[in-house]
C-alpha positions as CSV (number, residue, x, y, z in Angstrom):
1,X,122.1,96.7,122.4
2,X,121.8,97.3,126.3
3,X,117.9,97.0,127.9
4,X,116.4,100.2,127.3
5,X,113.1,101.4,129.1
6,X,110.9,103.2,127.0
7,X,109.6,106.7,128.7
8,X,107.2,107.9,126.9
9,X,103.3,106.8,125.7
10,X,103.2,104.4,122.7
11,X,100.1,104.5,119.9
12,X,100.4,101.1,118.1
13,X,98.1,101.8,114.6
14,X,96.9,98.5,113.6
15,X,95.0,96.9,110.8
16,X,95.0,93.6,108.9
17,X,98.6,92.8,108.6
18,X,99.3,89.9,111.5
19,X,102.4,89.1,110.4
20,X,104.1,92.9,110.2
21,X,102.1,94.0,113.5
22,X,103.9,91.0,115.5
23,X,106.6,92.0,114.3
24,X,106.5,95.4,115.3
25,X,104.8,94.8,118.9
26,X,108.0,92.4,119.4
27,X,110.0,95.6,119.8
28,X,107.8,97.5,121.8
29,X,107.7,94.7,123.9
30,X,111.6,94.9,123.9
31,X,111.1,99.0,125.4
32,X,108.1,97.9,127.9
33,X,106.6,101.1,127.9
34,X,104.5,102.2,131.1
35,X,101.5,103.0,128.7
36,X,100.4,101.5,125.1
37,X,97.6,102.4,123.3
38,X,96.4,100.4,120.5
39,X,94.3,101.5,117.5
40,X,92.7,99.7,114.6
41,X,90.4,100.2,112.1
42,X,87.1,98.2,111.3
43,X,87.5,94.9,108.3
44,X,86.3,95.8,104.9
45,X,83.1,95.0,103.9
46,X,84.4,93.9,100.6
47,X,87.3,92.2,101.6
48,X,86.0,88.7,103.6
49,X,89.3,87.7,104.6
50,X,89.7,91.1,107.3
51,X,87.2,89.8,109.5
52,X,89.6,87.1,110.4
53,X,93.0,89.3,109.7
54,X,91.6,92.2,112.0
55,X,91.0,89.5,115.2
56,X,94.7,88.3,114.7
57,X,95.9,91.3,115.1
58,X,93.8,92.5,117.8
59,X,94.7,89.4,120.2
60,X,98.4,91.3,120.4
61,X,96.3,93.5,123.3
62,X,96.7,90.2,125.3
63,X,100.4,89.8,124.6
64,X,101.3,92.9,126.6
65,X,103.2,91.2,129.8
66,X,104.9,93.5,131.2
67,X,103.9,96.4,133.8
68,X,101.3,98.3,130.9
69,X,98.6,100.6,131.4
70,X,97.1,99.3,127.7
71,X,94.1,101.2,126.2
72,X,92.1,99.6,123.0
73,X,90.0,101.8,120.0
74,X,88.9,98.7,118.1
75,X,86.3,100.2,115.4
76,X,83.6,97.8,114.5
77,X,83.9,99.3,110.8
78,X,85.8,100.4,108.6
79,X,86.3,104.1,108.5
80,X,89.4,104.2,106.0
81,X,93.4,105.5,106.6
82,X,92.1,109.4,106.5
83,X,89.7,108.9,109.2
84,X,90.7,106.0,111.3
85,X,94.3,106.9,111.8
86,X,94.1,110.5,112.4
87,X,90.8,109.5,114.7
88,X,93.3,107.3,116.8
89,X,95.8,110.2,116.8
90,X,93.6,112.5,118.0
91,X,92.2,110.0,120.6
92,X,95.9,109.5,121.9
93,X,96.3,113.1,122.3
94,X,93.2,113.4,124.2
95,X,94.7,111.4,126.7
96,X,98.5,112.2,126.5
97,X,100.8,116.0,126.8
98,X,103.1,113.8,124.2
99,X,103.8,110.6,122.9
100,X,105.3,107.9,120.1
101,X,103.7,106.8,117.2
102,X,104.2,103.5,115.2
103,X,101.9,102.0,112.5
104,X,102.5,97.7,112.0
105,X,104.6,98.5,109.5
106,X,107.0,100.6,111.0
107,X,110.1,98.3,112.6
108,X,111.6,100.6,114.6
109,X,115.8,100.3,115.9
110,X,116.4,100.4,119.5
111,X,118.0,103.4,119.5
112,X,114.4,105.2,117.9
113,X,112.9,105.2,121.2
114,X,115.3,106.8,123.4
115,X,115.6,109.2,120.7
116,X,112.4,110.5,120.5
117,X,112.5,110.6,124.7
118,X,114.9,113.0,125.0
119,X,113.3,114.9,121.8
120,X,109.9,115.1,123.4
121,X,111.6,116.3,126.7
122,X,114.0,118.8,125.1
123,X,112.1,120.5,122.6
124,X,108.5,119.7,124.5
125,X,108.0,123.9,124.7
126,X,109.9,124.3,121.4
127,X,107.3,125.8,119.3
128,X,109.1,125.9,115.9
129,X,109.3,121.7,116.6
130,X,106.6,120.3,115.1
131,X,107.8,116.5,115.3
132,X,110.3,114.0,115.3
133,X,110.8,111.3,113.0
134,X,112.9,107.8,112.7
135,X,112.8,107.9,109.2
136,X,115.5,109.2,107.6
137,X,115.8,108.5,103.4
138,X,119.3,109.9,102.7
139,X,120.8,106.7,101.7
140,X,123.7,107.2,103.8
141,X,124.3,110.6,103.6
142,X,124.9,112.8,107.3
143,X,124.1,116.3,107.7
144,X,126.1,118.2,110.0
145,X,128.3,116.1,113.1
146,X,125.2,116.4,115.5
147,X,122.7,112.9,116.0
148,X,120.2,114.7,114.0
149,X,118.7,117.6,111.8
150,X,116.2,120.2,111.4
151,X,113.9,119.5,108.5
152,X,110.8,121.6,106.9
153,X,109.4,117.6,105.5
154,X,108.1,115.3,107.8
155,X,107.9,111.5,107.4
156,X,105.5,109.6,109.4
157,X,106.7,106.1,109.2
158,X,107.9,105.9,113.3
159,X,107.5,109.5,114.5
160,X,106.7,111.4,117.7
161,X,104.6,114.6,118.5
162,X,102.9,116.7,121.2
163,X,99.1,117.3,121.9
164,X,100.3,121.3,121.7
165,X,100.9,120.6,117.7
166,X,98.1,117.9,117.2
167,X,95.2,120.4,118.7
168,X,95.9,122.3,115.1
169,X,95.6,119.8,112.8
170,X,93.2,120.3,110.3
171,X,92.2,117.2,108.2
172,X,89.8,119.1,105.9
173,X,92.1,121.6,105.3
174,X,89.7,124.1,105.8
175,X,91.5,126.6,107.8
176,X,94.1,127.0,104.7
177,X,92.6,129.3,101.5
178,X,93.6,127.8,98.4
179,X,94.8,131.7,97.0
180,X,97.5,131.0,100.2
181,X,98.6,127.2,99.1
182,X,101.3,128.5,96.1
183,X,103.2,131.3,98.2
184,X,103.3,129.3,100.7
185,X,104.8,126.2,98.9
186,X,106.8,128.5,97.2
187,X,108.7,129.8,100.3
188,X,108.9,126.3,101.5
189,X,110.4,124.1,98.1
190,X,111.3,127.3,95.7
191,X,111.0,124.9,92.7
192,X,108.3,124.6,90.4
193,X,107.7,121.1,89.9
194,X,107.3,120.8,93.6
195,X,105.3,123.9,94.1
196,X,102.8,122.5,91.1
197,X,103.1,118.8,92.5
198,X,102.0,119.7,96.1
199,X,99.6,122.1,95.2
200,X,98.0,119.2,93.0
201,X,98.1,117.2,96.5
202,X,96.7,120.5,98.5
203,X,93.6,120.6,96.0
204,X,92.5,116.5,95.5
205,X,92.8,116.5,99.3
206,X,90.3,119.4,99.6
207,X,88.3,117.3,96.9
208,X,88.2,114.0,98.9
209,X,90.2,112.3,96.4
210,X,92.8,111.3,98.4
211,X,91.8,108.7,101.3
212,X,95.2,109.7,103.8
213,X,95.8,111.7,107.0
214,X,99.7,112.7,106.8
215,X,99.8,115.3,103.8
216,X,97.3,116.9,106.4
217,X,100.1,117.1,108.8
218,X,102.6,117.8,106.3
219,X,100.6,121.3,105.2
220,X,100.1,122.2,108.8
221,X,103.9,122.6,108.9
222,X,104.0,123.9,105.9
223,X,101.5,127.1,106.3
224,X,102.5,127.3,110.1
225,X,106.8,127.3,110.2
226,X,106.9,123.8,111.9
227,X,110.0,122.3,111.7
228,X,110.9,118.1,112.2
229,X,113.7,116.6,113.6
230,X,115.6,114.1,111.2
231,X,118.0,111.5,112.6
232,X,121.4,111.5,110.8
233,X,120.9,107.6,110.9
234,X,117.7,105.5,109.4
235,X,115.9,104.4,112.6
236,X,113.0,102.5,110.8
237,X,112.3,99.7,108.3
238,X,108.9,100.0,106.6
239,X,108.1,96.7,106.2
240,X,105.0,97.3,104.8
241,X,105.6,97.7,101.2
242,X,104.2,95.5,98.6
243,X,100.9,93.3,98.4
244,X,98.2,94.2,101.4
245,X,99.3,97.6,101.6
246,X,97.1,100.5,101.6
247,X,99.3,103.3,99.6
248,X,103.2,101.7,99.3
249,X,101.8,98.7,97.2
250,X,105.1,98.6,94.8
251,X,107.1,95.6,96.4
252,X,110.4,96.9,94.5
253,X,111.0,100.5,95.8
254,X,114.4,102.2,97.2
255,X,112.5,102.6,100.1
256,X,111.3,99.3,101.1
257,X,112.6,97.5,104.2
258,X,115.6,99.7,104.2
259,X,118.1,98.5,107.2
260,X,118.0,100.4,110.0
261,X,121.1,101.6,112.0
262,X,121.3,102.1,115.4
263,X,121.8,106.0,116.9
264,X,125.1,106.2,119.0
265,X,124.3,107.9,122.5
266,X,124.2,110.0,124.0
267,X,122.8,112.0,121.5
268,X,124.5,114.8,120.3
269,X,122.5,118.3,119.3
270,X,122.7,120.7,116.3
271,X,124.1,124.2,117.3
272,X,121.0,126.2,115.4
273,X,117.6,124.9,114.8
274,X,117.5,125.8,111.2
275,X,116.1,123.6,108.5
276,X,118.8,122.5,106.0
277,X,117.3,123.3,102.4
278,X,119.4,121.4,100.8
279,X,118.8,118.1,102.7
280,X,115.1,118.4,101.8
281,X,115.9,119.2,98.3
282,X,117.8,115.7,97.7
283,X,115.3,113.5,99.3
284,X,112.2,115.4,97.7
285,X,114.2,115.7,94.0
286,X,114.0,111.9,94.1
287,X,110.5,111.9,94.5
288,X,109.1,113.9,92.2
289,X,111.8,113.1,89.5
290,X,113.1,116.5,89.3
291,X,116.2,116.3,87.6
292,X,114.4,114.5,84.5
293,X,111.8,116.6,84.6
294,X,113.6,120.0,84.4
295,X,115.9,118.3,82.0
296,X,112.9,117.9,79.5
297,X,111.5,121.4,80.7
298,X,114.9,123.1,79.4
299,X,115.0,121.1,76.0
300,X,111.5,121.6,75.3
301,X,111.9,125.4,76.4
302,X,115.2,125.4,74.3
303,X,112.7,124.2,71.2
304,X,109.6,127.0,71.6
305,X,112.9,129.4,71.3
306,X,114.1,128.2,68.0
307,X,110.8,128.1,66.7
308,X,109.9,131.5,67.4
309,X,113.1,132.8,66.2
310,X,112.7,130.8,63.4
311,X,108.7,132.1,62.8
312,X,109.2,136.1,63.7
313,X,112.6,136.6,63.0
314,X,114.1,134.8,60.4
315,X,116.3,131.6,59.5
316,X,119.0,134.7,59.2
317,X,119.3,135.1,62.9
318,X,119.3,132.2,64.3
């Protein structure tokens, strides 16, 4: 690929991963952005071994040689993924209009950050845009001819926002009723397993049983119209899956260290900036085992018929 120059602020979220953080900062080092913020949260108590993990991965603050403006949140403890990410979010936004944001485990293609330049830039007054994503989990599957498309989901693994959308996120959730959550969700998915599943997410996250920041964002979209912008083309590897992982522990998933393809340019745009449904529908069917489950819904509701008829109305008319 041709040397491309990175335009727009980096966030690098950190932790205890040396090896996958490297990795990562390689490629930002690749883009030379003009400014890089780093973030990362404070060792375990519990866990000796992040003392020593957490300093390896902060020494990549002296690796920066290029032309950098670099700013450091190092946190002397640890606050967890709910409060420590969405804290160095928050502190990003504080100090940027608009920017990119990659956690260690996110290996992003070339391509991903002149993508999300031009999205920041085109769509920076674009209300209806809430974000952009690299991530895109269609296994090969294209939606439309343009470079990318309008979804109502967003993915966080290598993504890009604005402070206008940030400023409304709610972590607690406590702008959003819980009587509002399943007409809401129901607009948004229409099916019932999802509407039930997310609810179920909506309610443990109001309970503090769920230590993670980016259903948080996920519900702001959803009770707000946002929209996110999908590449056609899978612009990051999570490389983060398996042991040492906070939430994608399971080493064998469809969605670990999935190759990444590089966007061709110049990047062509969709005609109308309307979510496609049915895009959603195939990535999120996957992940909450839809088919199965409405397979077993139908047989079981096939079951409660018989044995009614056969209760109230007779062997005779079945």
């Amino acid at each position: 690929m041709p040397a491309y120059k990175a335009k727009s602020p980096v966030l690098f979220i950190v932790f205890n991963r040396p090896e996958q953080a490297r990795k990562v900062f390689s490629r930002i080092r690749e883009v030379q952005p003009d400014k890089l913020y780093i973030a990362a949260d404070g060792p375990r108590a519990s866990r000796p071994g992040d003392v020593e993990a957490c300093r390896q991965v902060r020494e990549i603050a002296q690796l920066v040689d290029w032309d950098c403006e670099v700013k450091t949140r190092f946190c002397d403890v640890n606050f967890g993924c709910k409060v420590a990410v969405s804290d160095a979010i928050t502190w990003f936004f504080e100090n940027e209009p608009e920017g990119i944001i990659l956690e260690d485990d996110c290996f992003p293609a070339y391509t991903f950050f002149a993508y999300c330049d031009e999205m920041l830039e085109r769509y920076r007054h674009e209300t209806s845009i809430f974000s952009v994503t690299g991530t895109n989990l269609q296994m090969g599957r294209k939606w439309g001819e343009a470079s990318y498309y309008v979804s109502r989901y967003t993915n966080v693994w290598g993504w890009a926002s604005w402070r206008r959308v940030w400023q409304r996120y709610d972590r607690e959730l406590s702008r959003f009723p819980e009587r509002d959550v399943a007409p809401v969700l129901e607009k948004v998915f229409g099916d019932r397993f999802m509407v039930h599943d997310w609810g179920n997410i909506f309610l443990r996250l109001k309970a503090g049983q769920i230590d993670t920041w980016d259903y948080q964002f996920n519900f702001l979209s959803f009770f707000e119209n946002g929209h996110c912008l999908v590449p056609n083309v899978n612009l990051i590897s999570n490389i983060g899956f398996g042991e040492g992982a906070t939430h994608t522990t399971e080493a064998v998933n469809p969605h670990a260290a999935m190759p990444i393809v590089e966007m061709d340019l110049p990047i062509t745009h969709p005609a109308q900036l309307q979510p496609i449904r049915e895009a959603d529908f195939v990535f999120l069917s996957q992940e909450h085992d839809l088919e199965n489950r409405w397979r077993r819904y139908n047989k079981t509701t096939k079951r409660i018929k018989r044995w009614l008829k056969r209760t109230f109305m007779g062997k005779k008319d079945l």
